[in-house]
C-alpha positions in Angstrom: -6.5 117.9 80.9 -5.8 114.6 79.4 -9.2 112.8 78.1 -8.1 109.4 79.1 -6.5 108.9 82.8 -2.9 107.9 82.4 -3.4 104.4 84.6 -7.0 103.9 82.2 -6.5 99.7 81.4 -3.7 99.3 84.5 -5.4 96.3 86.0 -4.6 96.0 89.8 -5.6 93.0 92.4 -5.3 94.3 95.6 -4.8 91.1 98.3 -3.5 93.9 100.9 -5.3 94.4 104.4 -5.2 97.8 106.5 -4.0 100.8 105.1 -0.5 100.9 103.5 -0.9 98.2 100.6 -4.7 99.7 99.9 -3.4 103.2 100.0 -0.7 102.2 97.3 -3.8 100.6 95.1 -5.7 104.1 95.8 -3.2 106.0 94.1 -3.0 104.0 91.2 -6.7 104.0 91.3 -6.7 107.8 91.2 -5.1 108.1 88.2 -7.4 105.6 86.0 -6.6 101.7 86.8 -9.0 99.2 87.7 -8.5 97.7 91.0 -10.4 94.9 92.3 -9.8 94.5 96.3 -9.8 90.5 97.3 -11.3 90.3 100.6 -11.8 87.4 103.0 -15.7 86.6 103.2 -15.9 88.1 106.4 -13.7 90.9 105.2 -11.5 93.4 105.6 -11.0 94.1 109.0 -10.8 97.7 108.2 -14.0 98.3 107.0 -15.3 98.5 110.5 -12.4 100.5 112.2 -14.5 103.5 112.8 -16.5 101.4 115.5 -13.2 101.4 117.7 -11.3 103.4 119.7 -8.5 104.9 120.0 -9.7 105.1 116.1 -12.3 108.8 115.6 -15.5 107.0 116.0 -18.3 107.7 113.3 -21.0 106.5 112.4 -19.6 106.1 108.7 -16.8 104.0 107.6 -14.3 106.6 106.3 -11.3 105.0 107.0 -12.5 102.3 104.4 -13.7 104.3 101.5 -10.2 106.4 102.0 -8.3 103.4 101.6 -10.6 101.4 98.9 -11.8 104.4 96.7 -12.9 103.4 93.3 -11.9 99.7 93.3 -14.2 96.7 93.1 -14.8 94.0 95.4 -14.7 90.2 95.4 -15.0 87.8 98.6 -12.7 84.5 98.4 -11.9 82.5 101.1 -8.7 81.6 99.7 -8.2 78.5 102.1 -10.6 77.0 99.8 -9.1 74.4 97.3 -11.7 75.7 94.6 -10.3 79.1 95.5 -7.2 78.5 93.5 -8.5 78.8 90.0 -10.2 82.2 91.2 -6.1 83.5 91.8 -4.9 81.7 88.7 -7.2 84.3 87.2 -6.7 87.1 88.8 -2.6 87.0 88.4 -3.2 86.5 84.8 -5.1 88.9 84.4 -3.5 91.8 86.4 -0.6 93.8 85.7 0.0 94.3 89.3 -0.6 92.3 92.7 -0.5 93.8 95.8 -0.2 91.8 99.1 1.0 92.4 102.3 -0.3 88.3 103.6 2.5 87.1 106.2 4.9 84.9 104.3 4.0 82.1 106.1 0.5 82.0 105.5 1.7 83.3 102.2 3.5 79.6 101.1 0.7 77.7 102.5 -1.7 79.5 99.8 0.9 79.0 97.3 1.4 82.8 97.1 4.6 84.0 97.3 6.4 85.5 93.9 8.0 82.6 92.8 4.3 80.8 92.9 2.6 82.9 90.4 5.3 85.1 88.7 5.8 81.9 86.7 1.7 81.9 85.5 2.2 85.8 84.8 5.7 86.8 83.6 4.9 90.3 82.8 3.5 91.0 86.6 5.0 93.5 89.2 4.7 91.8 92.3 4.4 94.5 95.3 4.9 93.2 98.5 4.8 95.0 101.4 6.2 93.8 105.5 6.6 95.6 108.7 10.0 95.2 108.9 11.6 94.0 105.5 12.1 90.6 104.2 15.5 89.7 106.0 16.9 89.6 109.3 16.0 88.4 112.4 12.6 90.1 112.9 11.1 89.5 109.3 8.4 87.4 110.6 7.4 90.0 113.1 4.2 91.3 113.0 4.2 95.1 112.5 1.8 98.3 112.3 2.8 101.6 111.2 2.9 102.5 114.9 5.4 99.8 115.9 7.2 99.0 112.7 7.4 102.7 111.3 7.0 105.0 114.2 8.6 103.1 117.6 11.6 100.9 115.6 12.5 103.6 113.7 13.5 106.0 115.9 10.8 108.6 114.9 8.9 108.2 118.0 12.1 109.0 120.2 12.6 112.1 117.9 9.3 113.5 118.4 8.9 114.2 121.5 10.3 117.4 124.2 13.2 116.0 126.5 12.5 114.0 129.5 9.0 113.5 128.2 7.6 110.0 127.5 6.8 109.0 124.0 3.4 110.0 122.7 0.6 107.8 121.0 1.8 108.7 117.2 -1.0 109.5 114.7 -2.7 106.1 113.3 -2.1 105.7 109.6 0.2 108.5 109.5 3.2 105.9 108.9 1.0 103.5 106.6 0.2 106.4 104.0 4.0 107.4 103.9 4.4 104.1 103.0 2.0 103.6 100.5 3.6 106.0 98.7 6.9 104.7 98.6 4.9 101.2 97.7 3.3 103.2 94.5 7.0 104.5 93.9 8.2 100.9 93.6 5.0 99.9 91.7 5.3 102.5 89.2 9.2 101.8 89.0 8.3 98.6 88.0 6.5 99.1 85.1 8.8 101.9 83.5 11.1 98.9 83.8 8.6 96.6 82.0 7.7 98.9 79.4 11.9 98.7 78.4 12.6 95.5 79.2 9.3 93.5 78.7 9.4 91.6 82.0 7.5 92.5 85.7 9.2 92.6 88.8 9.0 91.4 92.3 9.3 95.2 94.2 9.2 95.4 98.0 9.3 97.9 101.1 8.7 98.2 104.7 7.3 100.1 107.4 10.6 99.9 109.3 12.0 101.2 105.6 10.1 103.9 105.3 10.4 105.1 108.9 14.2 105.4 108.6 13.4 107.1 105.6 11.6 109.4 107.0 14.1 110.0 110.1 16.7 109.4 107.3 18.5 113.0 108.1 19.2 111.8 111.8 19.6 108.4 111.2 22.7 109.2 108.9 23.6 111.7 111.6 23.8 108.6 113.6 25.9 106.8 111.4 28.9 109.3 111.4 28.7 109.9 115.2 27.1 113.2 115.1 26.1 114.9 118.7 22.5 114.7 118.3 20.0 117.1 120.3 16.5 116.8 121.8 14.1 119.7 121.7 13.4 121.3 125.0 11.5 123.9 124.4 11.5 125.9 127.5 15.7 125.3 127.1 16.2 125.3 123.4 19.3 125.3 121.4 18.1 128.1 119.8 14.8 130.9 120.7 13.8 131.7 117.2 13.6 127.9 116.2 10.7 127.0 119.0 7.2 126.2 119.6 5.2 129.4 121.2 1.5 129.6 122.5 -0.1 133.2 121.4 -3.1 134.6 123.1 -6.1 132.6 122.5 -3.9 129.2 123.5 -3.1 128.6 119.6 0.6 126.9 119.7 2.9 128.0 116.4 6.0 126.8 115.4 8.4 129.8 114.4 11.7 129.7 112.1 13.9 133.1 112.3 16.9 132.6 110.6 19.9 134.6 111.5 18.8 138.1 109.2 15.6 138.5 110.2 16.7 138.6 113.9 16.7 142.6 114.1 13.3 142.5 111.7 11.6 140.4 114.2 12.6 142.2 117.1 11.0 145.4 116.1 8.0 143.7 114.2 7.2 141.8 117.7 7.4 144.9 119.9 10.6 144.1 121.7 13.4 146.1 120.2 15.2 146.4 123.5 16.5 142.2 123.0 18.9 143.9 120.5 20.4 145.4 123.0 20.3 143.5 126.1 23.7 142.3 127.9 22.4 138.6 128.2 21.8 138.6 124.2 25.1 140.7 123.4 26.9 138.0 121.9 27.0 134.3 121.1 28.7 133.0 124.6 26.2 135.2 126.6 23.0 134.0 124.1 24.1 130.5 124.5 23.9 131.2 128.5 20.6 133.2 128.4 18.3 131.0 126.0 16.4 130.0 128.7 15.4 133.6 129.7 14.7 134.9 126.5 12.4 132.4 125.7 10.9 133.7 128.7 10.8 136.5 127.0 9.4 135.5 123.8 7.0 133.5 125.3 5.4 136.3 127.9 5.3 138.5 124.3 3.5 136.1 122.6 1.0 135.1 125.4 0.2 139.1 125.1 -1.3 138.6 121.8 -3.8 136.1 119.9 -3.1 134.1 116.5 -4.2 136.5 114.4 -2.3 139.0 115.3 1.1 137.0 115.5 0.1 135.8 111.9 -0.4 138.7 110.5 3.2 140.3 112.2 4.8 137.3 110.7 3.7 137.5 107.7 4.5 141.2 106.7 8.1 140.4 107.2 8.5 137.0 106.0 9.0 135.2 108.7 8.2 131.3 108.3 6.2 130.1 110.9 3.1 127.6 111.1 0.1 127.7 113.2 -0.4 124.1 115.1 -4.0 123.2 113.7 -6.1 120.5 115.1 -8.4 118.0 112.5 -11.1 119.9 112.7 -9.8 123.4 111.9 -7.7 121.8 109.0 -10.2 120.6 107.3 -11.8 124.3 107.0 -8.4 125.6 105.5 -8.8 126.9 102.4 -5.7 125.7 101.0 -7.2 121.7 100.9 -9.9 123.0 98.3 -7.9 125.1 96.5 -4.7 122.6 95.5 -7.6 119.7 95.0 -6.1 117.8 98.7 -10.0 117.3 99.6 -12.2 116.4 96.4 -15.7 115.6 96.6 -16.4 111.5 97.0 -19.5 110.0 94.6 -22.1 107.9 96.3 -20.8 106.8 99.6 -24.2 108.2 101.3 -24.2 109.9 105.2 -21.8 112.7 106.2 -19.3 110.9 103.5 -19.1 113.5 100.8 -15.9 114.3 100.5 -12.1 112.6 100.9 -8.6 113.1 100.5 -7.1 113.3 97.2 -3.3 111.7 97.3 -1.2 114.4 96.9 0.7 113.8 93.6 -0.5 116.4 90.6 0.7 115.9 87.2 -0.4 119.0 85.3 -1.9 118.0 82.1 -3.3 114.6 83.5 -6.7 114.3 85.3 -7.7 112.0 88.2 -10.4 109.9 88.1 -13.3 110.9 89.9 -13.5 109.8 93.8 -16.0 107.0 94.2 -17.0 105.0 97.2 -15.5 102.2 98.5 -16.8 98.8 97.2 -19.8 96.9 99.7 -17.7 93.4 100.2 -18.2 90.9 97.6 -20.3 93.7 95.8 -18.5 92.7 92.1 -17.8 88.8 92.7 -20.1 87.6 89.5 -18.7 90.8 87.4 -15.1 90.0 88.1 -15.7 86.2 87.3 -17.1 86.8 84.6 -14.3 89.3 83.6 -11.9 86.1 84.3 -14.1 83.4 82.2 -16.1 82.1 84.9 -19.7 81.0 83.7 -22.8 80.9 85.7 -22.4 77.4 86.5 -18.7 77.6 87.4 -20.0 80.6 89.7 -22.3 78.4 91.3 -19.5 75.8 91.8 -17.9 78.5 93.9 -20.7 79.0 95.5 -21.9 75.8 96.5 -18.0 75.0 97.7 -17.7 78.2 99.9 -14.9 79.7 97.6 -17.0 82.7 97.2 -20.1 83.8 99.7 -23.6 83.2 98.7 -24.7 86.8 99.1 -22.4 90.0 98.6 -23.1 93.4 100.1 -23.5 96.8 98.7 -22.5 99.0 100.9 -19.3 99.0 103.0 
């Protein structure tokens, strides 16, 4: 391992709210840079999440010390006039600037690209919207759940036939996308360390949704017959969802040469053999029945047993696991996907790693999300800010009178 992170003296100002644009700072975080989260002063909406349903409840804020890791926190209320000096310093400071602010609101604080790439030439500007920066719908509001999910088409896609769409997974979308945000990011400044200059980057949750759906989507495009999954009808039995035993659903993948291997291995040799399976015209007929078939077979058996008949033959298949039996999986400790996090205090000990590895280069210890405001007089005084010009702030509302250590 490397002694010094390979982000160590990246500086980062995060203005993002929620999850994606934070998640992107995380990363970079991860691997060594100094990120110092703006918040309003009431703060990051966020932060209390795990208060509401249809979020998990708990009684500690995980969402937010997933999404804010090891940065540092200032309060601004940049509506204040004396607030502007605060940003000067902050985009001349950083190397990058995240922000995710509506570009409405974003011209009214003087904060769009054009504003303060001209105080900070060298800055990669990452800006992430729901649904990209053109079109019709630009100003729309978007979630992961609306903009990445719903618009996309994923949420059409995932989902049996003739059923309605499901409630997708919160945040699911968002972290996708911070990824591709950190992909832009660290695009960027590869192109700044040839060329000298930053970069305004961008993406979307509508973006990276299509991405995501990107192999039907350019189905789509040349007129492909698309399908929809039904599994009690399926296009094909050995690509299916099955429920063994002890009510644990598995996804399972036979391709074409294992079909003889899995027939024996499962107990039912006779399907080699039987009329209705014969041949493709009378398969294509029968699907229905044999996964009739397969699924009285594997209603005879529990998990265990399937997994271990699967796995002496090679077969690809995956068990459906629920939160709380995924986070007991050996695998997450082993490949460093759940690392232990310093300091947060309650049930908070742990948290998920991102899940980039570059062998040779160490991540930077997890560390609990920042209290809000927790670093304002450590960051001003980082910019040039002396104790009377912090007082100033103060006394004008820029920055709260009292800051919080815990989140």
């Amino acid at each position: 391992m490397s002694e010094e992170n390979i982000f160590s003296g990246l500086k980062v100002v995060d203005l993002s709210s929620f999850v994606a644009g934070p998640g992107a700072a995380v990363i970079l975080s991860d691997f060594g840079a100094d990120v110092v989260k703006v918040e309003p002063p009431q703060g990051d909406a966020w932060r209390h999440a795990h208060r509401f349903p249809p979020q998990p409840l708990a009684e500690d804020a995980y969402q937010w010390h997933l999404a804010n890791r090891n940065k540092r926190s200032i309060a601004l209320d940049l509506k204040n006039a004396d607030a502007a000096q605060v940003l000067f310093g902050l985009v001349n400071w950083a190397d990058v600037l995240i922000v995710n602010t509506p570009h409405k609101a974003r011209k009214k604080l003087g904060l769009e690209y054009d504003d303060v790439a001209k105080w900070n030439p060298r800055l990669v500007y990452a800006d992430l919207t729901g649904f990209g920066e053109n079109g019709p719908d630009a100003g729309l509001p978007g979630f992961d759940i609306t903009s990445y999910w719903a618009r996309s088409g994923l949420l059409s896609m995932t989902r049996d036939a003739g059923a309605s769409p499901t409630w997708p997974v919160g945040g699911s979308g968002d972290n996708a996308t911070a990824m591709g945000l950190y992909a832009a990011i660290t695009t960027a400044l590869y192109n700044r360390e040839r060329t000298g200059k930053g970069s305004y980057v961008t993406t979307s949750l509508l973006a990276q949704g299509v991405w995501s759906a990107s192999v039907s989507i350019q189905a789509a495009l040349v007129g492909a017959k698309l399908f929809e999954h039904d599994r009690a009808h399926p296009f094909n039995a050995g690509l299916n969802v099955y429920r063994a035993a002890d009510g644990t659903w598995f996804v399972l993948i036979v391709r074409p040469n294992q079909v003889a291997e899995v027939a024996q291995a499962i107990g039912r040799p006779d399907l080699l053999t039987d009329p209705r399976f014969s041949d493709p015209a009378t398969l294509a007929a029968n699907r229905p029945q044999l996964t009739a078939i397969l699924d009285e077979t594997f209603a005879a058996q529990p998990m265990a047993h399937w997994t271990e008949v699967f796995a002496s033959i090679d077969v690809t298949f995956g068990a459906v696991r629920s939160a709380e039996e995924v986070i007991i999986d050996p695998q997450l400790e082993a490949n460093g996907i759940v690392v232990p996090l310093e300091g947060a205090g309650g049930k908070l000990v742990s948290t998920i790693s991102n899940p980039i590895q570059v062998h040779g280069v160490a991540k930077t210890p997890a560390r609990r999300a920042p209290g809000l405001g927790e670093h304002n007089e450590e960051v001003l005084r980082e910019l040039g800010f002396d104790a009377t010009a912090i007082a100033s702030l103060r006394a004008s509302g820029a920055i709260p009178d009292t800051v919080k250590r815990a989140a």
